[in-house]
C-alpha positions in Angstrom: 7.8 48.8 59.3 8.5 48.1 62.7 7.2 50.8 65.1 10.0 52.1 67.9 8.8 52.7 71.2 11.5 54.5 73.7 11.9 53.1 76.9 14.0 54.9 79.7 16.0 52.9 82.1 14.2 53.6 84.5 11.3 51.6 83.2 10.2 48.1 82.1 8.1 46.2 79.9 5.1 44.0 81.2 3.3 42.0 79.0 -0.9 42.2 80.6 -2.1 38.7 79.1 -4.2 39.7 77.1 -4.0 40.5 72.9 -0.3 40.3 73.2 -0.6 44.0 74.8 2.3 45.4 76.9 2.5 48.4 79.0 5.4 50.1 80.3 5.8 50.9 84.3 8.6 52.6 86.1 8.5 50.9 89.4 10.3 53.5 91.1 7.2 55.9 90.4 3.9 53.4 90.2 2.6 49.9 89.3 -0.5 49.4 88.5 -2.0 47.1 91.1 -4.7 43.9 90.9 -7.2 46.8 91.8 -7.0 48.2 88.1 -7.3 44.6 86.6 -10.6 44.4 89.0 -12.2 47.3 88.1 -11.3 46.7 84.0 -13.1 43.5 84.3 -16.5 44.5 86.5 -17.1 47.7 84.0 -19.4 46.6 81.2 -19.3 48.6 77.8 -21.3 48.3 74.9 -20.1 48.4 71.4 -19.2 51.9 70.0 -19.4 53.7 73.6 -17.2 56.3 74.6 -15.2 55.5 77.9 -13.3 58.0 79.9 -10.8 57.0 82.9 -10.4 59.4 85.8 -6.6 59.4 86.7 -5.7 56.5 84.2 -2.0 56.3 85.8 -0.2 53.9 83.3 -3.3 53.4 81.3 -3.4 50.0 82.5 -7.7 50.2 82.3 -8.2 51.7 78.8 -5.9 49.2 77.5 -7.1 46.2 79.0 -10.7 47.3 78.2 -10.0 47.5 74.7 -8.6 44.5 74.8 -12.0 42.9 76.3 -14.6 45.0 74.3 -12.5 46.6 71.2 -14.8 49.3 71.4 -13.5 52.6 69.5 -13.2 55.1 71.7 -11.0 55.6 74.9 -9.7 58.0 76.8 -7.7 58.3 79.5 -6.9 61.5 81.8 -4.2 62.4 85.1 -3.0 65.8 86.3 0.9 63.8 86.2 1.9 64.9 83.1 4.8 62.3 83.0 2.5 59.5 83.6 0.4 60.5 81.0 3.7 60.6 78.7 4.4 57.2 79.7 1.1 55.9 79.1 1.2 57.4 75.6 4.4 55.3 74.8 2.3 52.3 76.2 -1.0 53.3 73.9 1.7 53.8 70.7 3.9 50.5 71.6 0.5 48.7 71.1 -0.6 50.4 68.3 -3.8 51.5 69.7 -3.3 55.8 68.8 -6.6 55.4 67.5 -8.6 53.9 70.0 -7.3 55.3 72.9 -5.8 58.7 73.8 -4.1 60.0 76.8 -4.3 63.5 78.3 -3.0 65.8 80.7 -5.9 67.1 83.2 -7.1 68.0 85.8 -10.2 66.1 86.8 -11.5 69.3 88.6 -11.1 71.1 84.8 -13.3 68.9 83.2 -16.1 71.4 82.2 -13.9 73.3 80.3 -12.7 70.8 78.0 -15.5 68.5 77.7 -19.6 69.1 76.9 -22.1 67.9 79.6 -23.1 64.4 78.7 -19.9 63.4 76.2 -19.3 59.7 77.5 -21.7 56.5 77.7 -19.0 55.1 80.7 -16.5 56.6 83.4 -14.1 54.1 84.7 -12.1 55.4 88.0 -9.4 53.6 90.6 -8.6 57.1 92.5 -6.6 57.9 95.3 -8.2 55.5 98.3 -6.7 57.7 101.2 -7.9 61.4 102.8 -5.6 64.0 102.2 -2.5 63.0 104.0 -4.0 60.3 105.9 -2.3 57.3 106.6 1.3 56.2 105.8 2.8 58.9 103.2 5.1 57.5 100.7 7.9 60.2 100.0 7.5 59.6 96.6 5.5 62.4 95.1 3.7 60.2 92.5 2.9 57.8 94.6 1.4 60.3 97.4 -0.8 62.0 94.7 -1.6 58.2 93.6 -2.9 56.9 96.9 -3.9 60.1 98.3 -6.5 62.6 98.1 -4.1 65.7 97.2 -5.2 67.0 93.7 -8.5 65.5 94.0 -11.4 64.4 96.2 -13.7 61.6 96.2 -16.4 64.5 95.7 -14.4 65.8 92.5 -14.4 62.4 90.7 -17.9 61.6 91.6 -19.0 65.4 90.3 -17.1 65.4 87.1 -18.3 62.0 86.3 -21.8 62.6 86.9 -21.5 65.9 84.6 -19.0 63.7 82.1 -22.1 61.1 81.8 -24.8 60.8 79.4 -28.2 60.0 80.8 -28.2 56.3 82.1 -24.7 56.5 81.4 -22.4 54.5 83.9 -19.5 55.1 86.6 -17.5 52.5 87.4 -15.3 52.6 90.4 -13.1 50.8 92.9 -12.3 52.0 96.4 -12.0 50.6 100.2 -14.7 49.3 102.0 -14.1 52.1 104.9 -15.4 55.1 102.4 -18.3 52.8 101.0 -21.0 55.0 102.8 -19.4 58.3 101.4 -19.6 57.2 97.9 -23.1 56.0 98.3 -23.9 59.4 99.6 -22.0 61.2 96.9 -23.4 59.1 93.9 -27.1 60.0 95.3 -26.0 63.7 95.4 -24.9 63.8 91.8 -27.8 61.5 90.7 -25.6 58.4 89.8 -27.5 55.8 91.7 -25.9 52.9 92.9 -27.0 49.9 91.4 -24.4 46.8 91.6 -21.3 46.3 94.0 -19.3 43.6 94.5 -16.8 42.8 97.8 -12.9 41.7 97.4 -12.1 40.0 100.3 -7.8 39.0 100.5 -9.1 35.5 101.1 -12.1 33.3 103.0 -12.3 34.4 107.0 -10.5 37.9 106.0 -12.8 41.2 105.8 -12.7 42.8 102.7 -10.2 45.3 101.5 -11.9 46.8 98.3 -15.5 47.4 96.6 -16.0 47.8 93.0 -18.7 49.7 92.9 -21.5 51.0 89.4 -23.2 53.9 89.5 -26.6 54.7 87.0 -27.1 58.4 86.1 -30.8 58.5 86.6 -31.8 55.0 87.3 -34.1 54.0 89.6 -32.8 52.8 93.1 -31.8 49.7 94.0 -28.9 47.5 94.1 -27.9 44.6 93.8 -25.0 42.9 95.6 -22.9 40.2 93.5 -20.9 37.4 95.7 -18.4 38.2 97.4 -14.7 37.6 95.5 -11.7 35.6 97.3 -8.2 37.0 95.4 -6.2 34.1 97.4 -7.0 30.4 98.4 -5.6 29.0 101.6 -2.6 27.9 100.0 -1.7 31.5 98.7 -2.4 30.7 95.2 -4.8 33.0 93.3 -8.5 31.5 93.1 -9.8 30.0 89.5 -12.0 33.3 89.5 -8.9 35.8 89.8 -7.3 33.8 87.2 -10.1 33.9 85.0 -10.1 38.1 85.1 -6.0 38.2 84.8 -7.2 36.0 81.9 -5.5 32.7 81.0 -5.8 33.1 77.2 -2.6 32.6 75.0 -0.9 35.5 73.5 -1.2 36.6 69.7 
C-alpha cells in the first residue's frame, strides 16, 4: 500500500541524489544549503553507531547519512517545532521511521533527556553568525537558522561533548572567522581537534567554511586535509563536489 505523505503549498519536493530519497523544503522558511551536503559527506560512522544532529533543520544530514552508511540509528533534534514537523514528513515519505527520528529540543535541554555518553557521533551545521550580527533576515526561521539566538557556539560544543561517548566524534561545519573559538571550545570540553578540511568558493578565493572533527579524549594533533574548490573557473562545480552531491543513478 502506497504510503501518503502531506505536503502544504507552501512547500516542495527535492529529490537529494542519492537512494531515490526526497525531502521536502519550504523555501519561504529554509533550504538546506551545500554546507549540509559537506558536512554529511566529511562525518565518518561506523556500522551500528548512534548519530545525533544538533539543529537538524529539514533533516537533510540524517537522511543523507543513512543513505551513505545505512547505519540504524539516527536522530535528529531543533527547538523549531515546525521544522521538526516537516522533517518528520521527510523521514516518513522515505520510509525511514525506523532509522531516524526527529525531535523537538532544545539543545541547551539536552541533559534532561539524554544519559551522559548516549551517542558514538554528533553531526552539527549551527547558526554561523553572533547573536544579531550581520545582515538579519526578517524571517524568524531563518534568523534563528543563521544566527546565534537560541543557541551558542558554546552550547552545541558543551552538549555534544556531554552527548559523546568516550572517543566518540563531533562533526561540524562553520566559517573560517570563528575557527579559533571552536578550537578553544573543543579543548575546553575535551573534544580535541583532530582533522579539518578548508572550502574555498573556487582557486585564488579565501575560504568561506571549515568542516571541522572533534575526538572526545584523543590525543592532540591534527591533521589538515587539502583544501576543497566548490566551483571551477568556468562556474561549474569541480569533479570532487560532484562526487559528494553524488552522481549515482536513482533506485
Amino acid at each position: 500500500m502506497k504510503k501518503i505523505v502531506k505536503v502544504h503549498g507552501n512547500e516542495r519536493v527535492d529529490f537529494i541524489q542519492r537512494k531515490g530519497y526526497k525531502i521536502i523544503q519550504n523555501p519561504e522558511v529554509f533550504c538546506f544549503g551545500i554546507d549540509a551536503v559537506l558536512l554529511a559527506d566529511f562525518a565518518k560512522v561506523k556500522k551500528k553507531d548512534r548519530v545525533l544532529d544538533i539543529g537538524t533543520g529539514t533533516g537533510i544530514i540524517p537522511i543523507l547519512m543513512y543513505a551513505r552508511y545505512e547505519n540504524e540509528s539516527y536522530v535528529g533534534i531543533d527547538i523549531q517545532e515546525d521544522m521538526v514537523e516537516m522533517a518528520s514528513r521527510s523521514v516518513s515519505m522515505n520510509n525511514l521511521e525506523n532509522h531516524i527520528e526527529m525531535k523537538h529540543m532544545d539543545v541547551k535541554d539536552i541533559s534532561n533527556k539524554y544519559e551522559s555518553g548516549s551517542f558514538d557521533v554528533v553531526t552539527s551545521n549551527p547558526p554561523y553568525m553572533k547573536g544579531k550580527a550581520g545582515l538579519v533576515n526578517e524571517n524568524e526561521s531563518k534568523m534563528i537558522s543563521r544566527h546565534e539566538i537560541k543557541c551558542s557556539l558554546e552550547d552545541i560544543i558543551k552538549n555534544a561533548a556531554y552527548l559523546l561517548k568516550d572517543r566518540g566524534k563531533l562533526y561540524m561545519i562553520h566559517r573560517p572567522n570563528r575557527l579559533v573559538d571552536i578550537i578553544y571550545l573543543m579543548r575546553k570540553y575535551r573534544l580535541e581537534p583532530k582533522r579539518m578540511q578548508m572550502i574555498h568558493p573556487k582557486e585564488g578565493k579565501s575560504p568561506t567554511m571549515v568542516l571541522i572533527e572533534g575526538i572526545k579524549y584523543a590525543n592532540p594533533e591534527i591533521i589538515v586535509e587539502p583544501a576543497l574548490y566548490v566551483y571551477n573557473k568556468d562556474g561549474s562545480y569541480t569533479d570532487e563536489i560532484y562526487q559528494i552531491y553524488g552522481s549515482e543513478e536513482e533506485d
